[in-house]
C-alpha positions in Angstrom: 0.0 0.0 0.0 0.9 3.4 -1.0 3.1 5.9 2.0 1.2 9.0 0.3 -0.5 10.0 -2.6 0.6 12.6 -4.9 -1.9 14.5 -7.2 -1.5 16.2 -10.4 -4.4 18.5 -10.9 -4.4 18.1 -14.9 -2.0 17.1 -17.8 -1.8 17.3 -21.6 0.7 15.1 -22.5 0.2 10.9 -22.9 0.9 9.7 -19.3 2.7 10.4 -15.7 5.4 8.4 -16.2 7.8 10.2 -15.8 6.7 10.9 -12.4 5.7 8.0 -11.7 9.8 7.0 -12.3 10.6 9.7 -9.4 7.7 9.4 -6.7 6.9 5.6 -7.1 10.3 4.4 -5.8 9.6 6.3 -2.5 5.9 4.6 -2.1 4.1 7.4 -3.5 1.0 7.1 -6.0 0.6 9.3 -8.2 -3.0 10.1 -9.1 -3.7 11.8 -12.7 -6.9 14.3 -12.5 -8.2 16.4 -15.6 -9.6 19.5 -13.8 -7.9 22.8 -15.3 -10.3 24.7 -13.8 -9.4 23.3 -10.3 -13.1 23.8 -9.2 -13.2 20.3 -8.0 -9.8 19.7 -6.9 -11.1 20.4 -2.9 -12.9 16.7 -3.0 -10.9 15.2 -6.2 -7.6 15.7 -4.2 -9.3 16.2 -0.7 -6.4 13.1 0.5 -3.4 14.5 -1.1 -0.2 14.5 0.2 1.5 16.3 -2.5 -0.8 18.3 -5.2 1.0 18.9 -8.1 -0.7 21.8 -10.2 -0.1 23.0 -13.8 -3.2 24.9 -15.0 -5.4 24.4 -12.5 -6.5 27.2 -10.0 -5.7 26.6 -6.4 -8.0 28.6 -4.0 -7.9 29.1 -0.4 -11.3 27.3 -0.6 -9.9 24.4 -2.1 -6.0 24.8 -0.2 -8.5 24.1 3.4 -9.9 21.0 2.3 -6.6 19.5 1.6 -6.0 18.6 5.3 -3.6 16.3 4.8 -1.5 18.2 2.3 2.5 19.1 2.6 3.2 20.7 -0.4 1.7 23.0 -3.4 4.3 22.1 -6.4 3.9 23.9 -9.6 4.9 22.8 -13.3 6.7 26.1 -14.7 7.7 29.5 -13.4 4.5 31.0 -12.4 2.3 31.1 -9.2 -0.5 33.7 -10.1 -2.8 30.9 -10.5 -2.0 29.9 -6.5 -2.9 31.6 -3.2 0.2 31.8 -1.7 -0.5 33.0 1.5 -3.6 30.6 2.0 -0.9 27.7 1.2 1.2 29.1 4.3 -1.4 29.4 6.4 -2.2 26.2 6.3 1.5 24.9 7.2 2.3 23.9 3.1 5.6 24.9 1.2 4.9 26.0 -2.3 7.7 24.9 -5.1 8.2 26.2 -8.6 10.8 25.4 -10.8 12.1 29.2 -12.4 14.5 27.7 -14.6 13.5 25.0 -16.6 12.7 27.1 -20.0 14.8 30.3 -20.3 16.1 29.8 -23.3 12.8 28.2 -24.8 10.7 31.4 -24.2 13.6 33.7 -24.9 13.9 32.0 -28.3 10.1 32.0 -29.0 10.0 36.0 -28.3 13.3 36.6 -30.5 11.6 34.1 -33.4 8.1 36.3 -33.2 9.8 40.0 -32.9 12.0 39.3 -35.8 9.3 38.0 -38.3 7.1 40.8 -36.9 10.1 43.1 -38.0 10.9 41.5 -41.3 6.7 41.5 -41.9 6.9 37.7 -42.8 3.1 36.7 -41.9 2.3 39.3 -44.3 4.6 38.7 -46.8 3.7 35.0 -46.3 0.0 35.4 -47.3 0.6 37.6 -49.8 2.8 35.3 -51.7 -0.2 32.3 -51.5 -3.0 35.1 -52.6 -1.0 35.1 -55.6 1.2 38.6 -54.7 4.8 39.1 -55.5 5.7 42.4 -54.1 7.9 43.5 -51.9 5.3 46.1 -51.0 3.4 44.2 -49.7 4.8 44.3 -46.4 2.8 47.3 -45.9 4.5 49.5 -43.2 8.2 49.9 -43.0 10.9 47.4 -42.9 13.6 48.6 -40.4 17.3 47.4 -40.4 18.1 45.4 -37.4 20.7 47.4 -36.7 20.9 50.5 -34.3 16.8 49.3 -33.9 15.8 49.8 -30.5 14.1 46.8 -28.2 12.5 47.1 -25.1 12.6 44.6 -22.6 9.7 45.1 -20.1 11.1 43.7 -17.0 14.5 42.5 -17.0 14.2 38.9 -14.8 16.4 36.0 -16.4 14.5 35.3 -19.6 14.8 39.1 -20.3 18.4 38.7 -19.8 18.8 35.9 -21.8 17.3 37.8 -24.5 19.3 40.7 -24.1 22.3 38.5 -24.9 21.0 36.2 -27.8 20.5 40.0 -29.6 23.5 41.3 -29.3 24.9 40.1 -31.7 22.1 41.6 -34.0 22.9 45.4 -32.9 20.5 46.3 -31.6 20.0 49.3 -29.0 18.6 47.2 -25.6 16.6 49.5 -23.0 14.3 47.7 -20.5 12.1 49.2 -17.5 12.0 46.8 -14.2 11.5 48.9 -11.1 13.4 45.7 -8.7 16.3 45.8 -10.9 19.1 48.6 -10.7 20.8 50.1 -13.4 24.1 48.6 -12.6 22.6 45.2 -13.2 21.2 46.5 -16.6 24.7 48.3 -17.2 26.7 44.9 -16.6 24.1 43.5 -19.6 24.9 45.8 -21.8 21.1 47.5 -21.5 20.4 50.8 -20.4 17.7 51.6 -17.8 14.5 53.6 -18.7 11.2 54.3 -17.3 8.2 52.6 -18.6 6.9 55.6 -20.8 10.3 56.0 -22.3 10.7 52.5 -23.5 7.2 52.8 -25.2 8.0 56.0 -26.9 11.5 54.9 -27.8 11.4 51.5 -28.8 10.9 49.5 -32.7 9.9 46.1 -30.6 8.5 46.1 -27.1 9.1 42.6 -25.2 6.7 42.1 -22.5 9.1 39.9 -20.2 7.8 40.6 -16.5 5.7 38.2 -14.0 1.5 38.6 -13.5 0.6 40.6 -10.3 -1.9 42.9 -9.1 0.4 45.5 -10.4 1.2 44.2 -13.9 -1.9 43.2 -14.8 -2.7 45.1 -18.1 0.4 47.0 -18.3 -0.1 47.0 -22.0 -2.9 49.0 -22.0 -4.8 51.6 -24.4 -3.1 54.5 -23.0 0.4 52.1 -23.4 -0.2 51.2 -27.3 -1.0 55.1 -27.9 2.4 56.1 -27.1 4.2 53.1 -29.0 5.3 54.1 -32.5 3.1 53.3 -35.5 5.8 51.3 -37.0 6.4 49.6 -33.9 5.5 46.2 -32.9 5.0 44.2 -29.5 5.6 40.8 -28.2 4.2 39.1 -25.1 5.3 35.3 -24.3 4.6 35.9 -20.6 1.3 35.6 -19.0 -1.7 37.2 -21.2 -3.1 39.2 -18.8 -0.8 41.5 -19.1 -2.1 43.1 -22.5 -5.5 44.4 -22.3 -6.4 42.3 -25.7 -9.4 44.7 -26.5 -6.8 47.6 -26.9 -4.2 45.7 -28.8 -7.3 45.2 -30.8 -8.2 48.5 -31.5 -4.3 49.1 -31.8 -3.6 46.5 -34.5 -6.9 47.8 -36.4 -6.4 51.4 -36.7 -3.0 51.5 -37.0 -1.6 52.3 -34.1 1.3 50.0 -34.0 2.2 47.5 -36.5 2.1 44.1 -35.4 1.9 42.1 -32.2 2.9 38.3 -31.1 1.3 36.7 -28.1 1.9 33.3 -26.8 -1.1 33.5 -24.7 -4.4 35.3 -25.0 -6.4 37.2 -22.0 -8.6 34.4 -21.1 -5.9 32.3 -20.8 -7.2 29.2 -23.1 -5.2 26.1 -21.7 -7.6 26.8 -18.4 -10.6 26.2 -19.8 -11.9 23.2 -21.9 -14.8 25.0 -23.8 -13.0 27.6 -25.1 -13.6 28.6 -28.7 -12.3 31.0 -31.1 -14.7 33.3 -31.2 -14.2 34.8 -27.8 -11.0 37.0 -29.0 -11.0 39.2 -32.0 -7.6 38.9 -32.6 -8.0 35.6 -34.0 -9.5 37.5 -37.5 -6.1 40.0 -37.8 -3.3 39.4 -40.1 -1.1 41.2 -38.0 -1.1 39.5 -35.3 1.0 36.3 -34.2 -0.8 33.9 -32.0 0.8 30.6 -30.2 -0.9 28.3 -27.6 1.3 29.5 -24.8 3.9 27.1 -26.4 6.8 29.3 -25.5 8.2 27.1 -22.9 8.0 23.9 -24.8 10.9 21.8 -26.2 11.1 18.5 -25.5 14.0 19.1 -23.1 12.3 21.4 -21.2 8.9 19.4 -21.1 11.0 16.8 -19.5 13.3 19.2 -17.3 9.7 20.7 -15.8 8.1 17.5 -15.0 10.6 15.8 -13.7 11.6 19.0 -11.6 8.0 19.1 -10.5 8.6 15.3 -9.0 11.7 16.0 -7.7 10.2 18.7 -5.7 7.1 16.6 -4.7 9.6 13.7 -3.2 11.8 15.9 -1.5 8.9 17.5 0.6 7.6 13.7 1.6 11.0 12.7 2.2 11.5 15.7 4.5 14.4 17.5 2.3 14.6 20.9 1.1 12.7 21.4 -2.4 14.6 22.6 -5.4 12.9 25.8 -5.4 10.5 27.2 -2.8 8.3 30.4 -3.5 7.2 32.9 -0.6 4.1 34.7 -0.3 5.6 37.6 -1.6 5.9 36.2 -5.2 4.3 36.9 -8.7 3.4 34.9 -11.7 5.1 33.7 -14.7 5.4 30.7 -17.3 
């Protein structure tokens, strides 16, 4: 008979084995659920010793009726979709694991801001209407170099983007209020305020965690001060771009293009979503992903296996690889 049981709240990918590898050896079970929502994961999991969430929402509601629990472990970087405080409150640890896809999502932003740049989606469907023109690219084409790219936030993805461009010239400014200008100096980017970087920069990279405070920090009165040419990228959470502005934006011209890897509502977190609920779906000029960013099958493996590692330290009494305090925000 099982020492514990280990839930994981929902999964899109063929099995658990590879937790199963980590957690069975130590006499735990691990239980596969399909609730993204986490709106039943207070009686579905109500005997966990470990819950081990990756879309799911994880209330305070449901966090009491997990009396037995140790341990909140996230898959991925963020924790907006946890209460934090409720989990400490009722003597858990929470675990995340910050690392696993840095270069993943810093690639995925570079690959969308430089076919934004070079206008490829609009080259590209010009070329199967039967168009051969290079003006059909229909706003400016700038030269990588002596471009300017802003980098809003400047955590470790940010940085890793920051140094996969260099070698592209261009001009690196980033706003991140926790992060001084030293820091930024030894990086080779300069330090600017956040209505600075949106008048200034050709690519805007929004590369900061979801909070209270960032949500919609891409908002109308943002996308009116970006240039026209301009375009934006957001592989971080969707909440942070109001998507009815960037609508309005990408329609009337205010900016040129924009690539999101995740939209508003957040799709992966609920099962009946359908196209038709976001408008940005119908525009050309827009580059849309199903928050994919992350994903390579090294890090798919890195994060679940992470994830376990994290769940068997806790019942095995040992320090988790990473453990998040209340005062943290949301991510990957």
């Amino acid at each position: 008979m099982a020492k514990w049981k280990v839930y994981v709240t929902d999964y899109d990918y063929a099995d658990l084995d590879v937790e199963k590898s980590i957690l069975d050896p130590i006499g735990a079970e691990v239980i596969g659920l399909q609730d993204p929502t986490g709106e039943n994961l207070g009686s579905l999991a109500r005997d966990a010793d470990v819950l081990m969430s990756r879309y799911a929402k994880v209330t305070r509601e449901t966090i009491e009726r997990l009396t037995q629990c140790k341990a909140i472990c996230r898959y991925g970087i963020g924790v907006d979709t946890v209460d934090i405080q409720a989990v400490y409150d009722h003597g858990m640890v929470l675990t995340n694991i910050p690392d696993f896809c840095t270069d993943e999502v810093a690639e995925n932003t570079i690959a969308m801001a430089f076919a934004l740049i070079r206008q490829l989606p609009r080259y590209d469907k010009a070329v199967h209407a039967g168009s051969w023109r290079w003006q059909d690219a229909g706003v400016p084409i700038m030269r990588f170099r002596n471009m300017t790219w802003g980098l809003v936030g400047f955590g470790k993805i940010a940085q890793n983007v920051a140094h996969k461009i260099k070698g592209f010239d261009f001009r690196i400014i980033s706003y991140d209020p926790y992060v001084s200008e030293a820091t930024m100096m030894s990086h080779g980017v300069k330090k600017v305020d956040m209505n600075d970087l949106l008048e200034r920069s050709d690519l805007v990279s929004v590369m900061c965690p979801y909070t209270p405070d960032t949500h919609h920090i891409i908002d109308e009165a943002a996308l009116r001060k970006m240039k026209t040419h301009a375009s934006i990228v957001n592989c971080s959470r969707g909440k942070l771009v109001d998507n009815s502005a960037l609508y309005t934006a990408l329609s009337d011209g205010w900016i040129a293009g924009a690539g999101l890897d995740d939209l508003e509502e957040e799709p992966s977190k609920h099962p009946d979503w359908t196209p038709a609920g976001n408008r940005l779906l119908a525009l050309p000029n827009c580059i849309l992903t199903p928050h994919s960013a992350y994903y390579s099958e090294t890090s798919l493996y890195l994060n679940r296996k992470m994830t376990a590692e994290s769940a068997r330290a806790v019942l095995l009494g040992e320090p988790p690889i990473n453990v998040v305090r209340p005062s943290a925000g949301g991510g990957t």
